[in-house]
Structure formats: C-alpha cells, structure tokens
N, C-alpha and C positions, 0 to 999 in steps of 0.2 A: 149679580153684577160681574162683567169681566173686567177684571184690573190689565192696565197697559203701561206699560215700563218703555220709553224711548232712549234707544243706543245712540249715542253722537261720539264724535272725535275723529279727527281728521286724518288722512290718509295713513295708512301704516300706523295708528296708536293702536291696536289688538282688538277691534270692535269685536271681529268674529270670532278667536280664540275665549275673548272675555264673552260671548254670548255662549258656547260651549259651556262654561264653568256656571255661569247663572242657570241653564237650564238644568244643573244637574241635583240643584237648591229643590227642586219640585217635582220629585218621580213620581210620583202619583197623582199629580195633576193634568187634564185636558191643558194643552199647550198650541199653540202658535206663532208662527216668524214669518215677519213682514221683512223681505230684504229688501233694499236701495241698493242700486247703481247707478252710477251716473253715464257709463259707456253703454254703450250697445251692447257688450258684450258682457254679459254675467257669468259672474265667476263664486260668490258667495255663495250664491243658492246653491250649488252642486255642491261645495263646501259643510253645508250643513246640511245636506238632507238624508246622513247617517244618523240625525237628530229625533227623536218621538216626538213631532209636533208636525202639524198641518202648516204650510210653507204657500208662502203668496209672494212671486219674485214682482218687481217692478223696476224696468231700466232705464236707460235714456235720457235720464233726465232727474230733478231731486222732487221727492213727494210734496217735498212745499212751495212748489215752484207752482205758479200757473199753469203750465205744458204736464205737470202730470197730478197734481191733487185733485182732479176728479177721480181718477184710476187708482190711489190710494184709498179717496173715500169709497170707490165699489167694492173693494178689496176689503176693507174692513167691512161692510156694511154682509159682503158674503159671508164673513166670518160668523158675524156677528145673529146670522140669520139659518145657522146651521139647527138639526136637529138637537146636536148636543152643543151648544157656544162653547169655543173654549174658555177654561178658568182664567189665563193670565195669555197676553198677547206681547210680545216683544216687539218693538219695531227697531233694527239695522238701519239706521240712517245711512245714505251715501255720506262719504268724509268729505263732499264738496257741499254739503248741505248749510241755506241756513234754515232754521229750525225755528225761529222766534216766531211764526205762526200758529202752534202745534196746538198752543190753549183754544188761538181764534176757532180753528177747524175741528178739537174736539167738545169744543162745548158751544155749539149747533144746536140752535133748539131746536127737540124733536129728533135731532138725527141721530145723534149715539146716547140717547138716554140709558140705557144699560151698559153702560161703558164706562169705566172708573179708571181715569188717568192718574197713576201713582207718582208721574213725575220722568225727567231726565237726568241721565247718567252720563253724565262726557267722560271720556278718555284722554288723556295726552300723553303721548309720546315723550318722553324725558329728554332722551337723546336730541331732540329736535325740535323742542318747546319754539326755542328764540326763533331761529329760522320763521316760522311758519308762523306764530303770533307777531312776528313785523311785516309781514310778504300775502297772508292771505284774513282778507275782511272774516273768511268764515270761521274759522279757528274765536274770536272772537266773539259771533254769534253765539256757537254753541256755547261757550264758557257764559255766557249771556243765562241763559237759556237751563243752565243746570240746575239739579236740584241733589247733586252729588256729584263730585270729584273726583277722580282716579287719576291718580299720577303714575301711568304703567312704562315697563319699562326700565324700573330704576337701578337696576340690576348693569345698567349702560351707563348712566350719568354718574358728576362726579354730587358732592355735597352740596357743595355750592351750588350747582344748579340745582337741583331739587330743593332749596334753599330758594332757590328765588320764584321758581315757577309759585311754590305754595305760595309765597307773599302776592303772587300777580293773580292767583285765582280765589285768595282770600281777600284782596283788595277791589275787587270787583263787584262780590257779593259776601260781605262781612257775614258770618255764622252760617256759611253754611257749608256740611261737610268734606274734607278733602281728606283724602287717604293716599298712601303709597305703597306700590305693589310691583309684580313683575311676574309675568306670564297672565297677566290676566286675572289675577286669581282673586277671590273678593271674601269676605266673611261675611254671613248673612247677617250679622246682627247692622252690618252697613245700612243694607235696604229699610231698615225700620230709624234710622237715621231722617229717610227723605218725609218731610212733613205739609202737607198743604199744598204742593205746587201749586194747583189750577187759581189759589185766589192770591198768592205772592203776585203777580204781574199784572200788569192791565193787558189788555187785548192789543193781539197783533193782526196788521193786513196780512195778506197773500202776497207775494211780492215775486218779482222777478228774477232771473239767474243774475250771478254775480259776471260781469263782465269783463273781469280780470281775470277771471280762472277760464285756461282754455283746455281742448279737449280735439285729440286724433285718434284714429285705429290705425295700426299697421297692421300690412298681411305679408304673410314669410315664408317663402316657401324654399325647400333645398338645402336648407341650413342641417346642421349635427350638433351636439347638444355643445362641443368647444367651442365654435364659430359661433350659436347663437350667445353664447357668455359673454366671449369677448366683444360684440356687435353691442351687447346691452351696455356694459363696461364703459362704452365710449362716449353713451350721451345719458343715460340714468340721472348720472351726478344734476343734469340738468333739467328734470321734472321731478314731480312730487309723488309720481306715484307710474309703474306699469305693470300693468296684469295682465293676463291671458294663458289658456295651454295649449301647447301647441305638441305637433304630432313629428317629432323627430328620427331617425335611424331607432336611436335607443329605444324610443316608446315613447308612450305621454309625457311631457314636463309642465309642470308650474311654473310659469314665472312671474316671480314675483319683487317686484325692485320697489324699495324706498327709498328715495332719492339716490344716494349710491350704492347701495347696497343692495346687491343683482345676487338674488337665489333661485336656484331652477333647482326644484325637486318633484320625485316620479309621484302620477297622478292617475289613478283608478276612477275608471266612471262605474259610477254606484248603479245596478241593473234599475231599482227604481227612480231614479232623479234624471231629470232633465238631460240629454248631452250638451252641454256648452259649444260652441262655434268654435272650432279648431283652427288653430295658426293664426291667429287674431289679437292685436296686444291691442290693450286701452292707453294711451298715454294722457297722461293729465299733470299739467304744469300752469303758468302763472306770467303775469305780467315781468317783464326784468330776467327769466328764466328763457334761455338761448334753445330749446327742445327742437325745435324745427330745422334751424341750421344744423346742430350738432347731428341728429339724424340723416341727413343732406349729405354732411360734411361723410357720414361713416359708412354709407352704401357703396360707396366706390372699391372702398378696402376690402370689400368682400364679392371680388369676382364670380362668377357661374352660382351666384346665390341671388336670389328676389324679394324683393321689399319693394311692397307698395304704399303710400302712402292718402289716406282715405280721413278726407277733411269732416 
C-alpha cells in the first residue's frame, strides 16, 4: 500500500519549507510530491525538485476543484501505476484550496484501492491567523478538513495570539492534535498522532472554486531588483499572496510577498527541474482587498518600466 499525507494551509503558512522537513523523516523511502498551484505559473515545483522524490506539478486551478481533479486523479493513478509505486505520496495543496473533498475522491471504489490516505496536515500562519480566518472561506475548510494542526510561525506572534488561534482550531474539531512550531519544523512522533481520518467524516462532493478569492498575472519587464521592491511595496499589503521569478540586471530573483511582506531572493534553476515562466507574478487576493487599483494606482510611478496586467 502507498500511504498519502495531504499539505493544506493557506498562502504563506510554510507548506513547502514544512514539506522539506517531512521529507527528510524518510530517507530510504520511494517518495513522491503532488504540487498545487492555483496560478499559471508554478513556482513550488522548481522549489522542490532538489527533493528525492518523483514530482507531478498541477496548476491553474485547485485539485478539488472540478476544472482540475480529473488531472490530479491521472497524476496519482501514474503514480500509482509505476514499476516501483512510491512508498508514501505527499500532496502540496494550493493555499486557495478547499480540500473537504479529498475522502470523496480518494475513496473511489476500485480506483485507489492501493492507496492508504494517512490524513491532512494544515498549516497556519500565526502572524496572520485572524486576517485570513475572517476574510477567506478557505482557511476554514482546511482547518475543517485536518487531521493535524501546525501552528507555524510562532516565532512572529505574540502569546496571545497563539493563545487564541489554538482555542479556534481546538474548538472546531475538539481532540484533535495541534502543535506549535516555526520554520516548519515537526517531530515525527506528530505523524503518528493522526488516527483514522478517512472514517472521521462523511463524504464530501466535488465542488467549485470559491468566488471570493481572485486571481491575476503580472508581466514585468525593465525593472532592477530596487524598483521591482519598491513596485511590490506599494500594493502587496493589498493581496494575500505574489509569487513569481523573474529575470532582473542582477539575475534571477524570487519573489515572494505575504501580504506585506515583499522578499526578493536570488534564484537558481536546478539543471533537472522544470524552467518556471520568467517575469511573471501570480497575484492572488480576496474580496474587500483593493489589489487591482492599488497595482493601477503604482504603474505610473514607475516610468520606462512595463507591467502588464493578464486577467
């Protein structure tokens, strides 16, 4: 049988960092990673594919979404159909995901019968708990939906709030594990924590994207890595999440913004993995979250520089 662990947690709570450190629980294990994105443009996958595991990206869209779980069940059923299957499968949820499906579509009859769902792991973000658990449905699903808790990050928040997030993810689903950490980091005896997922819930449908949470590319061209800073600086604060690398004077940069918090750090394409879409950001914000004007508003201030905006 191959055991499968699903990552949740919403934008910026450490999915990928905290997928790093899990993999590192099973060095001698055949492995695998299923990544989500929700943009076009994929930025995880190249992220991990310094990883020992066999890598299946899927983007555009959330794997539980109608528009893409058929392409997640090919993706696993490839897996699943190799000469050697892997031993344990991770799946990267996109942070715009809802996830309440995950029992419905892996307990298919006949279709993943060798496939042992261990359960979900959310993430949350400390620094940003409230924000996002009042402003995005999905943040909720996944907390919905866990079968263990990480409260990363804490290392940012003060008491109190860590104080209250556990009361809000212990009051949701009473007994069942919540932990607190920072960088991601996890003890394995956690994982043996998670007990029974698949018959804890009833069955969920397939269901549609959330229609509050929206979704643009930008393309940039001309910028230097000070100008691109300061351009993010001015409307960041105003979505929940922008990604992309892009190809500067300097070299490759990441960037990577959690709501305000704009970091651009230098970015090596791995000879094996994918090349990602250069100069391309994913922005992704919310209902009540100004992202559109404030980007509008900031193209001006940056003369003989290009931004396009790609609905």
């Amino acid at each position: 049988m191959t055991k499968l662990y699903l990552i949740t947690g919403f934008l910026g709570s450490g999915k990928t960092t905290f997928l790093h450190n899990l993999v590192r629980l099973f060095p001698s294990r055949r492995l695998a990673i299923v990544v989500n994105e929700f943009g076009k443009v994929g930025v995880d996958g190249v992220l991990l594919s310094d990883l020992r595991a066999k890598l299946v990206e899927i983007n555009n869209g959330s794997i539980f979404c109608s528009c893409r779980v058929e392409q997640f069940e090919d993706g696993l059923a490839s897996l699943l159909a190799l000469a050697e299957p892997p031993e344990l499968i991770f799946v990267e949820a996109s942070g715009l995901s809802d996830p309440t499906a995950v029992r419905s579509i892996l307990t298919q009859s006949g279709k993943f019968d060798s496939l042992d769902y261990a359960g979900a792991i959310c993430l949350i973000d400390a620094a940003r708990f409230q924000k996002v658990y009042q402003t995005a449905r999905v943040c909720r699903m996944q907390l919905a939906v866990a079968d263990l808790v990480l409260i990363n990050k804490c290392d940012l928040a003060e008491p109190r709030q860590l104080s209250e997030i556990r009361a809000a993810a212990e009051a949701q689903k009473p007994g069942r594990p919540v932990h607190e950490t920072s960088f991601g980091r996890l003890e394995p005896d956690w994982l043996e924590e998670m007990a029974c997922p698949l018959s804890a819930d009833g069955p969920a449908e397939i269901h549609t994207r959330d229609i509050t949470l929206q979704k643009l590319t930008l393309h940039l061209s001309d910028f230097d890595l000070a100008s691109v800073e300061a351009f993010l600086k001015i409307f960041a604060g105003d979505t929940y999440r922008v990604k992309g690398v892009l190809s500067l004077p300097e070299g490759l940069y990441l960037a990577d913004c959690v709501g305000p918090l704009v970091e651009l750090r230098p970015f090596a394409i791995q000879e094996t993995s994918p090349a990602p879409e250069l100069d391309c950001l994913t922005v992704l914000f919310g209902n009540g979250l100004p992202a559109k004007k404030s980007i509008r508003a900031a193209i001006p201030l940056f003369p003989g520089r290009s931004v396009s905006i790609i609905q």
